[in-house]
C-alpha positions, 0 to 999 in steps of 0.5 A: 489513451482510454482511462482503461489503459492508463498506468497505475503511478505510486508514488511512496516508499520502497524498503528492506525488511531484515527479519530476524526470527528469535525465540523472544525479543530481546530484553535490554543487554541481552543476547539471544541466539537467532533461529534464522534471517530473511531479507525481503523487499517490503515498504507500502508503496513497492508492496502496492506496485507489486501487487497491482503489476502481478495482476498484469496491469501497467505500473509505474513507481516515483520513489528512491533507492540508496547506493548501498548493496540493497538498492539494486536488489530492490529495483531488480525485485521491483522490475521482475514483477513487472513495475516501471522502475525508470522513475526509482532514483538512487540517493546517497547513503542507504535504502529505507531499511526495517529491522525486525526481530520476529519472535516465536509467539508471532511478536515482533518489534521494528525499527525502521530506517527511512534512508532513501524515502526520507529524500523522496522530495519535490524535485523528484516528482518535478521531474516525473510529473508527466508520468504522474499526469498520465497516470489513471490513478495514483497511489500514495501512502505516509512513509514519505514526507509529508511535504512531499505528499502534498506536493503530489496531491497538488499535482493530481488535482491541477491534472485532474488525476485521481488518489487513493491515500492508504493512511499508513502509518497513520499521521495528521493529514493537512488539512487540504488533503481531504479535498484531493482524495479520491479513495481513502483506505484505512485500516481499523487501527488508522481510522481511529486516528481520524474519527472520535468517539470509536463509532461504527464502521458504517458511522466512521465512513459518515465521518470521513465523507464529510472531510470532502474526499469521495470514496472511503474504504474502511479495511476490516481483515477478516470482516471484509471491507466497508466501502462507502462513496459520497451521495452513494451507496455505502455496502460491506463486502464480505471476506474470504474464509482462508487459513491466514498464516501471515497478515503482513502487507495484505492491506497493501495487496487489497489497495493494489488489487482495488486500484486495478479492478476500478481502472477496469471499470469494475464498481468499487463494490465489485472492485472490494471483492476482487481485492478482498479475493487477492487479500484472501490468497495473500494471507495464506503466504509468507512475505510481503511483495513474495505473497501477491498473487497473480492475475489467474490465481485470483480469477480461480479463487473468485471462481470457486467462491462464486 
């Protein structure tokens, strides 16, 4: 099996967002009359499944579900846009769920429920690791336990596989971790967690190198993306132009989207921009894992901006 064909492996977080839209949030005791209720399937690590499997790559996914009425929603939505979910298994008690009150003005506030995620264990991946070592990259992120991220980053670097670690939502890393990165993605918020000071992206992607992982995406929304390797170029991609409309889960898209191209043995600057495009297409729909673009749409969008 060549590097090309190996399978994209996440390992990470699967949930439920239960949107609630509301003129406002609401104050303590108070009750407000809703304008209406969604339920989409988010959580970072099926967001980044989806994307990368809606770009017609193969993917598979490490994670739980609970054994209530939203786990077989999840895995259905999960399977439909063509991820490998033999490795999803059910946990007693409930999915990770995200309560979210979405105001009018674009606010929101959140709680979220880890359920099922809070039990993604060592046993778990013991019992997939040979999908984990034939993976050509894997992709983790910070809504499983810590442990457990650890424990799947020993894993890759005994094997010889590849991370991208998307530091989301942001968390002090051990101090090994660093070492068994091969792509750290944050955003601009996270980033401040691991640098001091505020410096610059260009500065912050110095920083970051120097904690020994290889390669370093600084996320920037609308500015783009900086990428910086060690001993190697360090370069801006330039965004898109688009009418965004809804940001939520494009981070996630961008990180699917990098993960693919790279195993398509695109540069990481020409990878950023394939990503930046499918980021770009993502942000003008509503929805996290109903936003991601396909593998055509993303050629024809990159065509009318060559």
């Amino acid at each position: 099996m060549s590097d090309m064909q190996k399978p994209i492996v996440v390992v990470g977080s699967v949930t439920m967002d239960l949107v609630t839209r509301t003129p406002r949030i609401p104050a303590t005791g108070e009750t407000l009359i809703g304008a209406g209720f969604d339920t989409t399937p988010g959580g970072k690590g099926a967001n980044q499944a989806v994307a990368a499997a809606r770009l017609g790559y193969p993917v598979a996914m490490v994670g739980k579900v609970g054994n209530d009425v939203y786990g077989p929603a999840l895995l259905g939505n999960l399977a439909a846009a063509g991820v490998d979910t033999a490795a999803i298994e059910q946990a007693e008690g409930s999915s990770g769920l995200a309560s979210i009150f979405l105001a009018e003005s674009g606010e929101n506030s959140i709680v979220v429920v880890p359920g099922a995620n809070g039990k993604v264990d060592r046993g778990l991946v013991d019992r997939h690791a040979e999908l984990i070592r034939s993976a050509g990259l894997v992709l983790c992120q910070l809504e499983i336990p810590m442990d457990t991220l650890s424990y799947t980053l020993d894993l890759c670097a005994k094997a010889g596989v590849p991370v991208m670690l998307d530091p989301a939502p942001a968390a002090d890393l051990p101090e090994r971790v660093w070492n068994q990165v091969s792509w750290f993605t944050p955003n601009e918020t996270e980033t401040d967690l691991y640098v001091s000071g505020s410096p610059s992206p260009e500065e912050s992607a110095k920083m970051l190198l120097k904690t020994g992982v290889r390669g370093v995406v600084l996320k920037r929304g609308r500015d783009g993306a900086y990428v910086a390797v060690q001993g190697g170029r360090a370069e801006w991609v330039r965004p898109f132009k688009v009418d965004a409309i809804d940001t939520v889960a494009a981070g996630d898209c961008f990180n699917g989207a990098f993960a693919v191209a790279l195993l398509e043995g695109k540069d990481p600057w020409a990878a950023a921009r394939f990503a930046n495009a499918a980021a770009a297409i993502c942000v003008t729909r509503r929805g996290a894992q109903a936003s991601m673009p396909l593998r055509a749409e993303v050629e024809a969008f990159l065509a009318r901006h060559a």
